[in-house]
C-alpha positions in Angstrom: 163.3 52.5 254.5 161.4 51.8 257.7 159.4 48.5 259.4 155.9 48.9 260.3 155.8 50.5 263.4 155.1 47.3 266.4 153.8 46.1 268.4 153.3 43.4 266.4 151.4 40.4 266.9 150.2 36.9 265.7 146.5 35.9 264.7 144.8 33.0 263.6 148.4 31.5 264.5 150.2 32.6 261.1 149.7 36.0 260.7 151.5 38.9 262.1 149.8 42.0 262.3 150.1 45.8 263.2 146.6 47.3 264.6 144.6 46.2 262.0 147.3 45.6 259.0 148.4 42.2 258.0 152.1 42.5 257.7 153.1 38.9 256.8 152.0 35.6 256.9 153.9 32.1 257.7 153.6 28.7 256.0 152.4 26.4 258.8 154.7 23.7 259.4 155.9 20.4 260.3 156.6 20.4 264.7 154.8 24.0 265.4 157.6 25.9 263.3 155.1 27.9 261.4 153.7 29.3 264.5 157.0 29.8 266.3 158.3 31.6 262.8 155.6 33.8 263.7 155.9 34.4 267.3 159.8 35.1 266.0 158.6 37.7 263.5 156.4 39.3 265.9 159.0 39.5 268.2 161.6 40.9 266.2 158.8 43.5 264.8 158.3 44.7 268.6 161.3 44.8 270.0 162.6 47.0 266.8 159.4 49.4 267.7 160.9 49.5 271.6 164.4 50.0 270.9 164.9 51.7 267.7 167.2 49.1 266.7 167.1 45.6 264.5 168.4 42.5 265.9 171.4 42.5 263.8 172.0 46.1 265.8 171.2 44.5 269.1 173.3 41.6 268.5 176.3 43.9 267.6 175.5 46.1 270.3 175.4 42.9 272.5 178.7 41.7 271.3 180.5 45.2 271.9 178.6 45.5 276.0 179.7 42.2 276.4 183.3 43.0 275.2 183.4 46.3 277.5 182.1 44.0 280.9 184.9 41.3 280.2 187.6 44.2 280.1 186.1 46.2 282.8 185.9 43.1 285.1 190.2 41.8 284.0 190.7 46.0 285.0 189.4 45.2 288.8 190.7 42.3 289.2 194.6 43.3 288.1 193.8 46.7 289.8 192.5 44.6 293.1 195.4 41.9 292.6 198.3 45.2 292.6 196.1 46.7 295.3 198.8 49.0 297.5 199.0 52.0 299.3 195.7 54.7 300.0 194.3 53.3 296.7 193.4 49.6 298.3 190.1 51.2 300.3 188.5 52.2 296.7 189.5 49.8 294.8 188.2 47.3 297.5 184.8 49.4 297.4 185.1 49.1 293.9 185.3 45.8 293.5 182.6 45.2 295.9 180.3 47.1 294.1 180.8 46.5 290.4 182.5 42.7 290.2 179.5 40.4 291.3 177.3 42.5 288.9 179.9 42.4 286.4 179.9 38.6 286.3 176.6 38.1 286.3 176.4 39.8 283.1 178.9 38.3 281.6 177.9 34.5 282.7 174.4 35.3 281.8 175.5 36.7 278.3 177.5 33.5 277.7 174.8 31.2 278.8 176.9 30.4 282.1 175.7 29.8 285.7 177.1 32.3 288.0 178.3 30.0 291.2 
């Protein structure tokens, strides 16, 4: 089975719509949360369209890049921390290169600052 192809969006603040199809509608509620359940739908309608994916795909797809930066990043570091012989040049290049981008990933993943 597939969605409705995106991008989706809201109008009249509760309904989400693709082209000219109403696709759902939210129950307007208490603080905003009807329109922000809306703007969440549409959102998660669009960003299926762009990537081909749902969010529970994304979010496992998350998890497992996440997983691969942590262990890439403990590799450079034991690899930089054991650094001998005609290897230390490389692995110093590599660690230039890759670590601070490496980090910032992973803080920004985890909701961290990066200082």
């Amino acid at each position: 089975m597939k969605h409705t192809k995106g991008p989706w969006r809201i109008v009249n603040g509760v309904q989400i719509c693709s082209g000219d199809e109403q696709i759902a509608k939210v129950w307007m509620m208490r603080d905003g949360e009807g329109k922000a359940n809306a703007r969440l739908i549409a959102e998660a309608g669009t960003v299926a369209t762009e990537t081909g994916l749902t969010p529970r795909q994304l979010a496992d797809q998350r998890k497992e890049l996440l997983e691969a930066c942590k262990e890439a990043d403990h590799a450079i570091r034991k690899m930089r921390s054991s650094n001998i012989g005609e290897h230390s040049q490389g692995v110093d290049i590599l660690y230039e290169i890759v670590q601070g981008k490496l980090q910032q990933v992973i803080c920004k993943a985890e909701g961290k600052s990066n200082e």
